[in-house]
C-alpha positions as CSV (number, residue, x, y, z in Angstrom):
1,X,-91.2,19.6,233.5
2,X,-90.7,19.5,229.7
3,X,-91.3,15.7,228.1
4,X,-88.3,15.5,225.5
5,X,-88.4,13.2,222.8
6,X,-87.4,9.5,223.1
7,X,-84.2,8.4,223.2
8,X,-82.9,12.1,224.4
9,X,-79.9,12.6,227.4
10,X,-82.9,14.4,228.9
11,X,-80.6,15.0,231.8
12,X,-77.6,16.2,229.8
13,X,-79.9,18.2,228.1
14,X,-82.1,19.6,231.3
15,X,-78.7,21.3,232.6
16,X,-77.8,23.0,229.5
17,X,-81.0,24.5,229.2
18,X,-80.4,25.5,232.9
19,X,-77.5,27.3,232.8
20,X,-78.6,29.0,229.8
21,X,-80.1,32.4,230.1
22,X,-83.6,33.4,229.2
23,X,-85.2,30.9,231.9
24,X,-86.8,29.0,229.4
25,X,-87.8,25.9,231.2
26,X,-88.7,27.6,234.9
27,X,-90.9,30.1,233.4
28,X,-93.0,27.5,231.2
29,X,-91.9,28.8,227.9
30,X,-89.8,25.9,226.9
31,X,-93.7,24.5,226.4
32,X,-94.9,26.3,224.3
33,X,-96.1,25.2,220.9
34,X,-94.1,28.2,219.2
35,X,-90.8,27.4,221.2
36,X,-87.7,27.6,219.4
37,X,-85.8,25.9,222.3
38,X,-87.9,23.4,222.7
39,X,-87.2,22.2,218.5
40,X,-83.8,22.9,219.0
41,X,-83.2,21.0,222.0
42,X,-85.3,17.8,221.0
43,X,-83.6,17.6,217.9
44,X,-80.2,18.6,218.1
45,X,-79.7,17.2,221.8
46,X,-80.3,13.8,220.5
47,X,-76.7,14.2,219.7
48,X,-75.3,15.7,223.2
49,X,-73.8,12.0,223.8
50,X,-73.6,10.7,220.5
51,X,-71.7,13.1,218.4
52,X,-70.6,10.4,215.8
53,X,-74.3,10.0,214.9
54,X,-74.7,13.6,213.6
55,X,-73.5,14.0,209.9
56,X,-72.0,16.9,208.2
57,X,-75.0,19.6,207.8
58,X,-76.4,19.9,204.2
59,X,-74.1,22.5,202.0
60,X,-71.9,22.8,205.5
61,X,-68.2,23.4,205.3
62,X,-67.3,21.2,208.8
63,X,-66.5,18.1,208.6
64,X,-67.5,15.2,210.9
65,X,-68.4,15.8,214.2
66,X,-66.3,15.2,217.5
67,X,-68.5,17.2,219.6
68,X,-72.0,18.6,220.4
69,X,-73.5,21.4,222.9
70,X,-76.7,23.0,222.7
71,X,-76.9,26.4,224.8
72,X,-73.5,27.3,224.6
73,X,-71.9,30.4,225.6
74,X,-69.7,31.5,223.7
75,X,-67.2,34.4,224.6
76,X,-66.0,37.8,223.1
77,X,-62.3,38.7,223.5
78,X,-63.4,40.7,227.0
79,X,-64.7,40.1,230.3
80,X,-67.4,41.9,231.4
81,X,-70.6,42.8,229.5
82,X,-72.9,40.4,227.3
83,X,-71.6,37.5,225.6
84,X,-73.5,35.3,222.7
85,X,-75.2,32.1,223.4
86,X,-75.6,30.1,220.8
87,X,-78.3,27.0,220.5
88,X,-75.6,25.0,219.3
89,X,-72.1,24.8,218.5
90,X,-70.6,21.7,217.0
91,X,-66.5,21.1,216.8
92,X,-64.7,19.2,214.2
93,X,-60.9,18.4,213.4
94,X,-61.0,21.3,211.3
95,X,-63.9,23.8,212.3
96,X,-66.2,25.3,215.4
97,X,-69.9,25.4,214.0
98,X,-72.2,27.5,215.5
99,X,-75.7,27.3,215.1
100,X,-78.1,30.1,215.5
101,X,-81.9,28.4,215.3
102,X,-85.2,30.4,214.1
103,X,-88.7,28.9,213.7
104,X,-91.5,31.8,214.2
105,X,-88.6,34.3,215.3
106,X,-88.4,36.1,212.0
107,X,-92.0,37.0,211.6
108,X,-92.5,39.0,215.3
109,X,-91.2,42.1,215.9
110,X,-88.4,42.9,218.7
111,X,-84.9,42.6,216.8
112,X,-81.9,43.8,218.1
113,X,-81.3,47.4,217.1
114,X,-77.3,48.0,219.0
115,X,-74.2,46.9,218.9
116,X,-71.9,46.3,221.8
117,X,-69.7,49.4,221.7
118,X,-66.9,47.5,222.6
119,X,-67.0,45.9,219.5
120,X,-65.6,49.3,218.0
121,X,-62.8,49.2,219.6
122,X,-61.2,46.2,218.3
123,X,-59.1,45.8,214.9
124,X,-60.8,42.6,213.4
125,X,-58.6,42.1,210.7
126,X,-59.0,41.7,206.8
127,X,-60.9,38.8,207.0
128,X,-64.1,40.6,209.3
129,X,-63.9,43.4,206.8
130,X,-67.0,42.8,205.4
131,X,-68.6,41.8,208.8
132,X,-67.5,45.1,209.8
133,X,-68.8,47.1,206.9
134,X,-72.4,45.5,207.7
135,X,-71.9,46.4,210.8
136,X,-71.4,49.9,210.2
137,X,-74.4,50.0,207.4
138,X,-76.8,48.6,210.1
139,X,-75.4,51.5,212.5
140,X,-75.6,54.4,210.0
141,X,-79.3,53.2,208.8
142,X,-77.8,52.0,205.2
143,X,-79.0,48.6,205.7
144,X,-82.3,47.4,207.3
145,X,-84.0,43.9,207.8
146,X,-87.4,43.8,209.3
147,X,-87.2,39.9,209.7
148,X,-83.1,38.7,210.0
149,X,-81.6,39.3,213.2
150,X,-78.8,41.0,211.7
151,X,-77.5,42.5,214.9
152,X,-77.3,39.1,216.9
153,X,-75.8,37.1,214.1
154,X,-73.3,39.5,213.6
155,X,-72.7,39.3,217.5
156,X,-72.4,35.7,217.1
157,X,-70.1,36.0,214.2
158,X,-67.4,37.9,216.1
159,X,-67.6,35.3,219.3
160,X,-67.4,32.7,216.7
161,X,-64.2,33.9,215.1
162,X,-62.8,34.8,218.6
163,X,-63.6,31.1,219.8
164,X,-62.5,29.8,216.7
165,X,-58.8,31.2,216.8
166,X,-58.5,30.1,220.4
167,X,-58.7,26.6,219.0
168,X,-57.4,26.6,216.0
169,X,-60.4,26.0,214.1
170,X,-62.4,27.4,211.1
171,X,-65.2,29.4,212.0
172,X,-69.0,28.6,210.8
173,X,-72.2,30.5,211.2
174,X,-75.1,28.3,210.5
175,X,-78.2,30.0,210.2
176,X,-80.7,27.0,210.9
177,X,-84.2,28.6,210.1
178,X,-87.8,27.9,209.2
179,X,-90.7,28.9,206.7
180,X,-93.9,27.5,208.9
181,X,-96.9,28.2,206.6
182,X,-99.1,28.6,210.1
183,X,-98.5,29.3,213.8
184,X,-99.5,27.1,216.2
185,X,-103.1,28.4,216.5
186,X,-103.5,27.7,213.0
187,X,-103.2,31.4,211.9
188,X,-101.2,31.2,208.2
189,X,-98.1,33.1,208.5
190,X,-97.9,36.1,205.8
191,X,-96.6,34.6,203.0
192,X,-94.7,37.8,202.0
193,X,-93.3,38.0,205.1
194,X,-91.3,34.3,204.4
195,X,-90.2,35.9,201.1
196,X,-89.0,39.1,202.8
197,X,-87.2,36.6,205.0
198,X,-85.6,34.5,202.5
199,X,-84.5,37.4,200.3
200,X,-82.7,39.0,203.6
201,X,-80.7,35.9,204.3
202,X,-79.5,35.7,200.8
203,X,-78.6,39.8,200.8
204,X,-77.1,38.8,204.3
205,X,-74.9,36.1,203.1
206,X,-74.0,37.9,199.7
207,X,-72.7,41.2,202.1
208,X,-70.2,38.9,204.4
209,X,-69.0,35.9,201.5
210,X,-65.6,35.6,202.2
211,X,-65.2,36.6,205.4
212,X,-63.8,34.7,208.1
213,X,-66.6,33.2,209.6
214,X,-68.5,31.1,206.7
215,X,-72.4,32.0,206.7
216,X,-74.0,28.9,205.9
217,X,-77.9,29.4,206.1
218,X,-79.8,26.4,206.2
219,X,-83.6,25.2,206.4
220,X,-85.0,22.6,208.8
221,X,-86.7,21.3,206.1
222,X,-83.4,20.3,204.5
223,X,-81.6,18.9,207.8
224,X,-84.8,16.9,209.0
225,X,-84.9,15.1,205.1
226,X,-80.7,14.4,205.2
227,X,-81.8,12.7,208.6
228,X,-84.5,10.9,207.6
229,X,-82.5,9.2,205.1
230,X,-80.0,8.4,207.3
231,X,-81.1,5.0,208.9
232,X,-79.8,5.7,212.2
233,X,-81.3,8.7,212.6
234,X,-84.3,8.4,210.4
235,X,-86.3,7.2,213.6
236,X,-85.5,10.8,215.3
237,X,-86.4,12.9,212.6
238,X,-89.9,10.9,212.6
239,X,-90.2,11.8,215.9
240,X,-89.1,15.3,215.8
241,X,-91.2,16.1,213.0
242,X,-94.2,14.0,214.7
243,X,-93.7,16.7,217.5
244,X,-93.0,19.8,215.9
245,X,-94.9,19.2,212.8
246,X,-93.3,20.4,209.0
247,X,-90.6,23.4,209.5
């Protein structure tokens, strides 16, 4: 069984991991040194029963938290097939956050290359027109990114702004990612392959500005200093960044 971080709801956050798909913690994956679960969960399920604690994200249109998940599923306006899960998704008075978490993820191969056909068949309105035009450029072959997950972001953005109209909420995309100058065996990551990266969220975020779901990218880096200067919390991000080392 994982060891979570101190001061964790290790049982609140042992069943959302279990529900989840991917079988992260029975297949040992979850202990891996690479995990991107295993960051996520220790350092955003801190907050599972103490949403108050958690401040607005850095450069994050949300307000103050009343609620946190980690894992959360997160439906399309149908019932069968596939439906995003999301490693977090935070509500406020006025918005439902979403947060989609990267650490190596980017810089290995194996993105999503299809859309749910199903996603075709719906009018979207004006305000996914641009989330719908990326769409059809990642189809058609007009747009590529080798390191931006393009397909399931877009994925997530739909469910978001499905979800987020079921509660009356603004919808936010948060794109919570890394730059790690090594894996875990000590092996520098391609430096060109972190620029690649960072120039594909900004070509990303500049194709879907002003859409109805906000794209907020955002670095660990950033969120793990906003903590640490937060006393309440600056104990946690010692201890996440004591585990998981700089991101």
């Amino acid at each position: 069984m994982p060891e979570f971080l101190p001061e964790l709801p290790a049982d609140a956050v042992r069943a959302a991991l279990s529900r989840a798909p991917g079988n992260e913690l029975s297949s040992g994956r979850f202990d891996s040194p690479e995990s991107t679960q295993a960051l996520s969960a220790n350092a955003i399920g801190f907050f599972l029963s103490r949403p108050a604690l958690l401040p607005p994200l850095p450069a994050v249109p949300m307000g103050r938290p009343e609620t946190v998940a980690i894992m959360e599923e997160l439906r399309l306006p149908w019932k069968g097939g596939r439906h995003p899960w999301l490693d977090a998704v935070v509500t406020t008075p006025t918005s439902l956050v979403g947060i989609e978490v990267k650490r190596y993820d980017p810089f290995r191969p194996g993105k999503a290359t299809a859309f749910d056909a199903a996603l075709d068949s719906r009018d979207w309105g004006a305000g996914m027109a641009r989330i719908d035009a990326l769409r059809a450029a990642l189809v058609s072959g007009a747009v590529r990114y080798r390191h931006l997950d393009a397909v399931e972001l877009l994925r997530d953005a739909y469910a978001l702004r499905t979800q987020a109209v079921k509660r009356g909420r603004g919808a936010v995309l948060v794109y919570l990612h890394a730059a790690p100058a090594a894996w875990a065996s000590g092996k520098p990551v391609d430096a060109g392959a972190i620029r690649a990266h960072a120039a594909e969220i900004a070509d990303f975020a500049a194709r879907v500005k002003g859409s109805d779901v906000v794209f907020a990218p955002l670095r660990w880096s950033d969120l793990l200093a906003q903590w640490a200067g937060t006393p309440a919390l600056a104990a946690h991000a010692a201890a996440v960044t004591a585990r998981f080392g700089v991101v």
